[in-house]
N, CA, C and O atoms as a GROMACS GRO file, in nm:
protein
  384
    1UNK      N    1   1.340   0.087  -0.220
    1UNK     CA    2   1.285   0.014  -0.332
    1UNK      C    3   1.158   0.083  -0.378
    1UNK      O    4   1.091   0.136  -0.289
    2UNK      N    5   1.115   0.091  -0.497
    2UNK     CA    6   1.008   0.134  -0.568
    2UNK      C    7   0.924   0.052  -0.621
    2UNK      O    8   0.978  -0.050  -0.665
    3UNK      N    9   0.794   0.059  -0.634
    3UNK     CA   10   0.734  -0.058  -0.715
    3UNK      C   11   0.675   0.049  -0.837
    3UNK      O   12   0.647   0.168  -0.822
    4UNK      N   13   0.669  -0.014  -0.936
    4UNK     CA   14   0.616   0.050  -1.047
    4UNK      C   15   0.447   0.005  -1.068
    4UNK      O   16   0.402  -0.109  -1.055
    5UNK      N   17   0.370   0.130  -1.105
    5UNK     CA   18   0.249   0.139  -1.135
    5UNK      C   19   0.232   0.199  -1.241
    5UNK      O   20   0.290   0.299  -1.282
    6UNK      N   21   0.124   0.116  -1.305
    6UNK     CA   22   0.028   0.146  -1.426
    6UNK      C   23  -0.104   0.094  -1.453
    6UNK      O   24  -0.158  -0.011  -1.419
    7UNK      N   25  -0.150   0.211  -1.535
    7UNK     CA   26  -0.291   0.186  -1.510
    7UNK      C   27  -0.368   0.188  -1.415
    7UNK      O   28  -0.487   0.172  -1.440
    8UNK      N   29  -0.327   0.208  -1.284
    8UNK     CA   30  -0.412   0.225  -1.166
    8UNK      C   31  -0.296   0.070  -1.060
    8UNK      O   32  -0.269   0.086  -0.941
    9UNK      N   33  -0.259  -0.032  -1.124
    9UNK     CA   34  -0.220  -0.093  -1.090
    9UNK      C   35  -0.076  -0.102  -1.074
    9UNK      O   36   0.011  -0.053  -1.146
   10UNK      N   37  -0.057  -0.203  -0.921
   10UNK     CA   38   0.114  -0.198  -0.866
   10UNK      C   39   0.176  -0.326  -0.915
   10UNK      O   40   0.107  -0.428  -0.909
   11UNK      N   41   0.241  -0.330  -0.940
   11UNK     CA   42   0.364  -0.447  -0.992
   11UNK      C   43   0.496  -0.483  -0.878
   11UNK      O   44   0.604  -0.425  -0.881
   12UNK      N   45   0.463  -0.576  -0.794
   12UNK     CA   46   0.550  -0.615  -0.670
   12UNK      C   47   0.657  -0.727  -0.744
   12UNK      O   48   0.606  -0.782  -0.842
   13UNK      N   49   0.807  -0.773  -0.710
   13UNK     CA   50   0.883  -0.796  -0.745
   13UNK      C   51   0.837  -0.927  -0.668
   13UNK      O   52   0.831  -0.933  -0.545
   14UNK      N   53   0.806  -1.030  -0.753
   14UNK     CA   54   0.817  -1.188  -0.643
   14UNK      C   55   0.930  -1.156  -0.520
   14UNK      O   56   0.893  -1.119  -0.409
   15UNK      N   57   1.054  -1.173  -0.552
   15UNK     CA   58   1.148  -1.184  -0.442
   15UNK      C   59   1.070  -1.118  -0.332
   15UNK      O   60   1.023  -1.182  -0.238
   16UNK      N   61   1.054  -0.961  -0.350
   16UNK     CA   62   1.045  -0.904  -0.227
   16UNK      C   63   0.892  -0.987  -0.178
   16UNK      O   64   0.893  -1.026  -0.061
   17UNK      N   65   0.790  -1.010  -0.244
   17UNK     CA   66   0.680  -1.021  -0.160
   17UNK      C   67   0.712  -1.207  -0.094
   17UNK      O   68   0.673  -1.253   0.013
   18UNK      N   69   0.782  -1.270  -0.186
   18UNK     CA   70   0.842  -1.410  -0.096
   18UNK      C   71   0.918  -1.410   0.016
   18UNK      O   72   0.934  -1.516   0.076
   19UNK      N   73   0.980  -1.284   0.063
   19UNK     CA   74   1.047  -1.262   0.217
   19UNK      C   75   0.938  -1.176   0.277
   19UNK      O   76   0.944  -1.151   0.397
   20UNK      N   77   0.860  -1.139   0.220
   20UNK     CA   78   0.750  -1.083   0.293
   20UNK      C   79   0.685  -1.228   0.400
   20UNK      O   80   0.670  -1.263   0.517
   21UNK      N   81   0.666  -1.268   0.271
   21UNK     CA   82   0.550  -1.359   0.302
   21UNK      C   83   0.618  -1.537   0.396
   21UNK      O   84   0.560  -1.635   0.444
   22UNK      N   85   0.740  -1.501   0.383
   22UNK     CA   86   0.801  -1.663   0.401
   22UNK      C   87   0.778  -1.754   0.294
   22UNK      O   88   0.758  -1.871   0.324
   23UNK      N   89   0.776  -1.712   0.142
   23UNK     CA   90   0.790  -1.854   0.092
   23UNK      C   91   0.852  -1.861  -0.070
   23UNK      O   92   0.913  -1.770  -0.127
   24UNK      N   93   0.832  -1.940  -0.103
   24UNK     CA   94   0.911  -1.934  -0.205
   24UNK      C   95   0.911  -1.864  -0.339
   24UNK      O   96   0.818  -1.890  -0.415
   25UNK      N   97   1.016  -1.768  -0.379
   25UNK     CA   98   0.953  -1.700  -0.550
   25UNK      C   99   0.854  -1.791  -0.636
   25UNK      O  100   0.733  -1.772  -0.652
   26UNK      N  101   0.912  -1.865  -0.675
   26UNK     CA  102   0.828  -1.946  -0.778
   26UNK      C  103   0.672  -2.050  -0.738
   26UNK      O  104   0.611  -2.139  -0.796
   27UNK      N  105   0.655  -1.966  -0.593
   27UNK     CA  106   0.539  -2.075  -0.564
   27UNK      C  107   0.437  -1.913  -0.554
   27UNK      O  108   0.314  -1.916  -0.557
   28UNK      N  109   0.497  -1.814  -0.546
   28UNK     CA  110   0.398  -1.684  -0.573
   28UNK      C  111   0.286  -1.694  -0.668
   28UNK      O  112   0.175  -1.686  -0.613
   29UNK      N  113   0.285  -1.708  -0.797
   29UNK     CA  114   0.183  -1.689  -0.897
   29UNK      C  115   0.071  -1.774  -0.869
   29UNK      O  116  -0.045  -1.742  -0.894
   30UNK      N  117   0.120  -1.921  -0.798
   30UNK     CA  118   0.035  -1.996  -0.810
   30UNK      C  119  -0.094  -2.014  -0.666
   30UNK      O  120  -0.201  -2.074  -0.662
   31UNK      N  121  -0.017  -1.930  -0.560
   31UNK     CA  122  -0.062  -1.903  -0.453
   31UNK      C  123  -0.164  -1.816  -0.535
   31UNK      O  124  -0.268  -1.864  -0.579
   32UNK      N  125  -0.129  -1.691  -0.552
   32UNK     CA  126  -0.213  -1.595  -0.594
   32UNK      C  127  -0.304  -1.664  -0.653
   32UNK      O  128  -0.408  -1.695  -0.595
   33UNK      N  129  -0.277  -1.699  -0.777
   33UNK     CA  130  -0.425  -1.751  -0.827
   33UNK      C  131  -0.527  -1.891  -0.738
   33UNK      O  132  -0.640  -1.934  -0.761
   34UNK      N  133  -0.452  -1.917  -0.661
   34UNK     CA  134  -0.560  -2.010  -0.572
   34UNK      C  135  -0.628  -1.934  -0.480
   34UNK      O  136  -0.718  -1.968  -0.403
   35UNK      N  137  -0.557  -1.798  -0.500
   35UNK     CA  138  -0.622  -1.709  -0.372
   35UNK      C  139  -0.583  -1.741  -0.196
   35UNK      O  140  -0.658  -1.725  -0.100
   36UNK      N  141  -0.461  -1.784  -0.197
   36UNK     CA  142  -0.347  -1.806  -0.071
   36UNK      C  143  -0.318  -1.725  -0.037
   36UNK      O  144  -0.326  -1.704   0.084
   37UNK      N  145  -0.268  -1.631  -0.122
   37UNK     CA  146  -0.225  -1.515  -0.102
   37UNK      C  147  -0.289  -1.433  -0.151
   37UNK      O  148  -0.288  -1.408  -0.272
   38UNK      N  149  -0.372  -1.362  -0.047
   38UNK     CA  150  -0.450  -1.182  -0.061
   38UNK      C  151  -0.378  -1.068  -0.102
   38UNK      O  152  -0.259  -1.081  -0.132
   39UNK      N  153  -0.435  -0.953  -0.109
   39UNK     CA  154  -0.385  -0.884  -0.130
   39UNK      C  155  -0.507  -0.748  -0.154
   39UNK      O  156  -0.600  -0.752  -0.234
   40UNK      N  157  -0.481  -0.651  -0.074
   40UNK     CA  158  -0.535  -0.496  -0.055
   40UNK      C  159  -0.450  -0.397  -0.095
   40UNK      O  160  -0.328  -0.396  -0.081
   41UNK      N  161  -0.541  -0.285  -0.163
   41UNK     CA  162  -0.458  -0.181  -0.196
   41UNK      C  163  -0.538  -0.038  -0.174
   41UNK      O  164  -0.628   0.005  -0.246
   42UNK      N  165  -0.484   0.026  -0.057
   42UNK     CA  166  -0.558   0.102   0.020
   42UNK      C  167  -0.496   0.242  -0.078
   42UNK      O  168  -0.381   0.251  -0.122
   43UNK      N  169  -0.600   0.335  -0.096
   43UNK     CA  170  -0.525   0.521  -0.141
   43UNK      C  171  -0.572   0.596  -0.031
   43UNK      O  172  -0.668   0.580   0.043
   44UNK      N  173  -0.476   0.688  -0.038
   44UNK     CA  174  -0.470   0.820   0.108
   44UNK      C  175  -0.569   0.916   0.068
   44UNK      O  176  -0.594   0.936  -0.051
   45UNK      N  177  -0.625   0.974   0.158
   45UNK     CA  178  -0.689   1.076   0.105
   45UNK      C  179  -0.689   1.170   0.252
   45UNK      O  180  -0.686   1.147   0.373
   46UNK      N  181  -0.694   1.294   0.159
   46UNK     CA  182  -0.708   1.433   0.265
   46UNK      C  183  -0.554   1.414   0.278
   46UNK      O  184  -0.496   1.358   0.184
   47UNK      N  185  -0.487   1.453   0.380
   47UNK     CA  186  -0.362   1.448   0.411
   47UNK      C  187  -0.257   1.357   0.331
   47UNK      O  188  -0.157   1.397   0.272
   48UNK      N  189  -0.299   1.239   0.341
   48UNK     CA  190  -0.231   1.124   0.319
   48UNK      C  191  -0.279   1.074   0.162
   48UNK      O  192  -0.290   0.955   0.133
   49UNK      N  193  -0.306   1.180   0.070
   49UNK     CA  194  -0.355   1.152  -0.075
   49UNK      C  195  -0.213   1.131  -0.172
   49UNK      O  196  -0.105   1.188  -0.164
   50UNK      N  197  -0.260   1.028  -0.263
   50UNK     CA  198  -0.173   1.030  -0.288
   50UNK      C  199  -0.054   0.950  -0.293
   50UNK      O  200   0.020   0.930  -0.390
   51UNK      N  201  -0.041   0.881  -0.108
   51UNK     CA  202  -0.017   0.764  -0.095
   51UNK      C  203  -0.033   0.609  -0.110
   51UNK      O  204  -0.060   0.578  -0.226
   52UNK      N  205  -0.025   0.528  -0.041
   52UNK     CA  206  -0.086   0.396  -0.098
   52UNK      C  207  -0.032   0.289   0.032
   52UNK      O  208   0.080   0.295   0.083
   53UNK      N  209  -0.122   0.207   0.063
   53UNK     CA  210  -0.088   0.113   0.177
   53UNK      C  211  -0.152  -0.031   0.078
   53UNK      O  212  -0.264  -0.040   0.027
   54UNK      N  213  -0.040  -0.130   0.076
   54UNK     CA  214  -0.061  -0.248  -0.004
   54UNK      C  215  -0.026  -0.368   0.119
   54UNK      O  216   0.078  -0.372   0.184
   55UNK      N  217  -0.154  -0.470   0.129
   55UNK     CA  218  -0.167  -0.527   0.233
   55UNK      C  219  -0.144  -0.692   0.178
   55UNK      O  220  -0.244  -0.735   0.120
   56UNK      N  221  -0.039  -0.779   0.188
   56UNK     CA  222  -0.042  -0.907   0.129
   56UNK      C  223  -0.028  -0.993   0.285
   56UNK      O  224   0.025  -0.964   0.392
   57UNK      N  225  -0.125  -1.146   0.218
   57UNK     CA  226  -0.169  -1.213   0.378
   57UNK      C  227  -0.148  -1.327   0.348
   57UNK      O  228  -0.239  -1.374   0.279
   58UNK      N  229  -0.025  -1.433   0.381
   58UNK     CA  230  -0.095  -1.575   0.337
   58UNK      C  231  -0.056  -1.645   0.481
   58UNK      O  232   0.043  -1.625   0.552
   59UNK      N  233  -0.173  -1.735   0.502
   59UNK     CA  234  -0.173  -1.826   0.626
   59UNK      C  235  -0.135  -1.750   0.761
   59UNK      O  236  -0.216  -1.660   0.781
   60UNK      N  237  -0.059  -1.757   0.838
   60UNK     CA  238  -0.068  -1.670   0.979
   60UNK      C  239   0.010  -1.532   0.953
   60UNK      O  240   0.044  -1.468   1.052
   61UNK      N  241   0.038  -1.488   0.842
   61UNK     CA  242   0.153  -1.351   0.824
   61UNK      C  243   0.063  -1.264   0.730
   61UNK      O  244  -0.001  -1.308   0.634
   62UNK      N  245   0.071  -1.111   0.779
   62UNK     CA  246   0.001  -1.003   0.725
   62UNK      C  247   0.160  -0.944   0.685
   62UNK      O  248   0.260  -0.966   0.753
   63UNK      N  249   0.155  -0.862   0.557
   63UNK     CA  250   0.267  -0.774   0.551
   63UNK      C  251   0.202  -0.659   0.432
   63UNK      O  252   0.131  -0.669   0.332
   64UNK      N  253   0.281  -0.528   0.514
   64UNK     CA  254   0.217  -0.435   0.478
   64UNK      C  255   0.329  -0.330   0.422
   64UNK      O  256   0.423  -0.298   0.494
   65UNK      N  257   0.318  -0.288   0.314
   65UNK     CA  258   0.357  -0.176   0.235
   65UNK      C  259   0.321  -0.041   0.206
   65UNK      O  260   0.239  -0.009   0.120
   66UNK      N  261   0.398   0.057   0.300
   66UNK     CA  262   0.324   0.190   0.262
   66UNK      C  263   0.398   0.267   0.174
   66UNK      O  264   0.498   0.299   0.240
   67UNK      N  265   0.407   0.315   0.066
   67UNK     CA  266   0.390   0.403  -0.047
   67UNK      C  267   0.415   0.533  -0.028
   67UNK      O  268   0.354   0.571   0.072
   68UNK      N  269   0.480   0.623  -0.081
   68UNK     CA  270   0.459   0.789  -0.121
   68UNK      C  271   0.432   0.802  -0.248
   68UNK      O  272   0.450   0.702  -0.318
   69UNK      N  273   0.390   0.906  -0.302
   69UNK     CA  274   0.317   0.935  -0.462
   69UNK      C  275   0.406   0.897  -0.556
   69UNK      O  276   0.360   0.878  -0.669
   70UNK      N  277   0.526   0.879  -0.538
   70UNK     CA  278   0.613   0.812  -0.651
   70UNK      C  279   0.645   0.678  -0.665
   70UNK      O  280   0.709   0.640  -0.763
   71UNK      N  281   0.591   0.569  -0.540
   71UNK     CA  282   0.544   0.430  -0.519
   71UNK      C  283   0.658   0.395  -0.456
   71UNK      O  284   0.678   0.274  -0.459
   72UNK      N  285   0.784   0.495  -0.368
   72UNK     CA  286   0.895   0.393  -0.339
   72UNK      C  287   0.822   0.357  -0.207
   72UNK      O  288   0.713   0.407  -0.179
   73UNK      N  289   0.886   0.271  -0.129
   73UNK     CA  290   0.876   0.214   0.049
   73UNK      C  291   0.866   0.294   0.116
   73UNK      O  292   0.983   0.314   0.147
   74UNK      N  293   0.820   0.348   0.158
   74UNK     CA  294   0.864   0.441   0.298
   74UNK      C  295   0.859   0.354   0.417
   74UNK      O  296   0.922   0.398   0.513
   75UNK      N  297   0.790   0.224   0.437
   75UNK     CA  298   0.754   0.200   0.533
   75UNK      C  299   0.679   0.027   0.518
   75UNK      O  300   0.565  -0.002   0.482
   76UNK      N  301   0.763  -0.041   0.550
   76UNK     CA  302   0.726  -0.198   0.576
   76UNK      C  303   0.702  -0.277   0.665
   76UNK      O  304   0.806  -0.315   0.718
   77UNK      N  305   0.589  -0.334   0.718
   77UNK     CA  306   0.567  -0.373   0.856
   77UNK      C  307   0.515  -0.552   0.830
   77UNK      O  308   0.462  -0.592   0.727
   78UNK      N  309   0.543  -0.624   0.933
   78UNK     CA  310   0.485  -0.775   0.899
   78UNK      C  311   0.461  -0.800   1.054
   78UNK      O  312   0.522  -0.755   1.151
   79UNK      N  313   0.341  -0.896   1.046
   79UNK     CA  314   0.260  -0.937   1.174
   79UNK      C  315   0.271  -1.027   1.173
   79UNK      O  316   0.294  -1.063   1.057
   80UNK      N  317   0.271  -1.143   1.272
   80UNK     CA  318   0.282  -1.289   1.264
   80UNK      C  319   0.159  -1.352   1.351
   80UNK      O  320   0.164  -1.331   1.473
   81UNK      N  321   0.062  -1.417   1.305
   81UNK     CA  322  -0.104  -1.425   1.378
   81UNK      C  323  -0.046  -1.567   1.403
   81UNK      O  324  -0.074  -1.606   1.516
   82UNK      N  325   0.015  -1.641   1.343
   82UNK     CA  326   0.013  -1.785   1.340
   82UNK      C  327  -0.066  -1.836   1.341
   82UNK      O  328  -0.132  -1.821   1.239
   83UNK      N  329  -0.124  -1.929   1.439
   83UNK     CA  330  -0.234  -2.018   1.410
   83UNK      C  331  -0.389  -1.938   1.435
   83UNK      O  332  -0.503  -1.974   1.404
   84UNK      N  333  -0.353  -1.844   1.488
   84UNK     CA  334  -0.497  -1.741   1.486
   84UNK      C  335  -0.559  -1.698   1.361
   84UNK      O  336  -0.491  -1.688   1.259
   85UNK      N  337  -0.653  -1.678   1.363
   85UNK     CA  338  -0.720  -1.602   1.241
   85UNK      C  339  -0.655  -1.441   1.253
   85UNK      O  340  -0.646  -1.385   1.363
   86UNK      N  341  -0.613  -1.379   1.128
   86UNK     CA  342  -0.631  -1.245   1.168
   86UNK      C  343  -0.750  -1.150   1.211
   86UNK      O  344  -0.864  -1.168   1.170
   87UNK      N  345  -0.712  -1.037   1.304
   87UNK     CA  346  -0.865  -0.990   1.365
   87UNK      C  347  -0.966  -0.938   1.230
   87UNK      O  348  -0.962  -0.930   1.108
   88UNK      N  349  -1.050  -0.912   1.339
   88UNK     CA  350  -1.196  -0.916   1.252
   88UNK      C  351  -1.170  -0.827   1.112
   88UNK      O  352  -1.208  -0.853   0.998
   89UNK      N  353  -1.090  -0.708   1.161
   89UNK     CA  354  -1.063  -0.568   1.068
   89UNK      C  355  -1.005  -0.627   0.960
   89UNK      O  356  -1.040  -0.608   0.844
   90UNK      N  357  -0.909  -0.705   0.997
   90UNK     CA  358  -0.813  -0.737   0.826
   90UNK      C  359  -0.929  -0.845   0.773
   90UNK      O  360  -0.915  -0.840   0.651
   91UNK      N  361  -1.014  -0.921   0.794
   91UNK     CA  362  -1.063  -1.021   0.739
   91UNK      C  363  -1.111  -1.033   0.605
   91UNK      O  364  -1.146  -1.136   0.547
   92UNK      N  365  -1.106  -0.881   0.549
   92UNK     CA  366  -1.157  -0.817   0.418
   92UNK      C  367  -1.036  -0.821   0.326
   92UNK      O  368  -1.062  -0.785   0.212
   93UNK      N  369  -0.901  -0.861   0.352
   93UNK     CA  370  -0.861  -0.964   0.334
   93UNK      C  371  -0.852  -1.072   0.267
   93UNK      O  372  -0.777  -1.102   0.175
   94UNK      N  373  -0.919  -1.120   0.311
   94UNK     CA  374  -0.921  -1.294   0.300
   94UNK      C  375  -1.019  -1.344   0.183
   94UNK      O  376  -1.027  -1.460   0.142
   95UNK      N  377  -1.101  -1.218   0.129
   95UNK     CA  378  -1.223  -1.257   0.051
   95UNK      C  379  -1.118  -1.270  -0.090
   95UNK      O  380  -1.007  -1.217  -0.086
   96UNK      N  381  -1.163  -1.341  -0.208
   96UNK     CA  382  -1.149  -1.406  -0.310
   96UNK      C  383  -1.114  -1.234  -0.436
   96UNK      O  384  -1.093  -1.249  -0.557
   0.00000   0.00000   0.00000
């Protein structure tokens, strides 16, 4: 799968980030704008330029998207913290 970018910015398909995340397509937009759902967008540099690591977080689940220069998947990973906070590192994260 590919995500398309413009302008500097990525365009994620509800579906996929609602099995990311456990929840429902149509409750996405509204998460986002309450700020439920985070979201980071890391670029590679030196070696790894070029790439892109896109980090979405709501309630105990981190899921992470890594990128090659043409924006398809190479690489999808999801964490399950549950009732924990995620550690200190992702907490940047969580800000608004």
């Amino acid at each position: 799968m590919k995500l398309e970018r413009q302008d500097g910015v990525f365009t994620i398909e509800a579906s996929l980030l609602s099995e990311l995340l456990d929840v429902q397509p149509s409750d996405i937009q509204a998460l986002m704008r309450r700020n439920e759902i985070t979201s980071l967008c890391e670029r590679g540099e030196g070696e790894h330029g070029g790439k892109f690591r896109l980090t979405f977080s709501y309630k105990g689940r981190c899921a992470r998207l890594n990128l090659d220069e043409a924006g398809t998947i190479v690489r999808r990973s999801i964490v399950e913290f549950g009732e924990r906070p995620p550690p200190a590192a992702d907490h940047s994260m969580e800000r608004p």
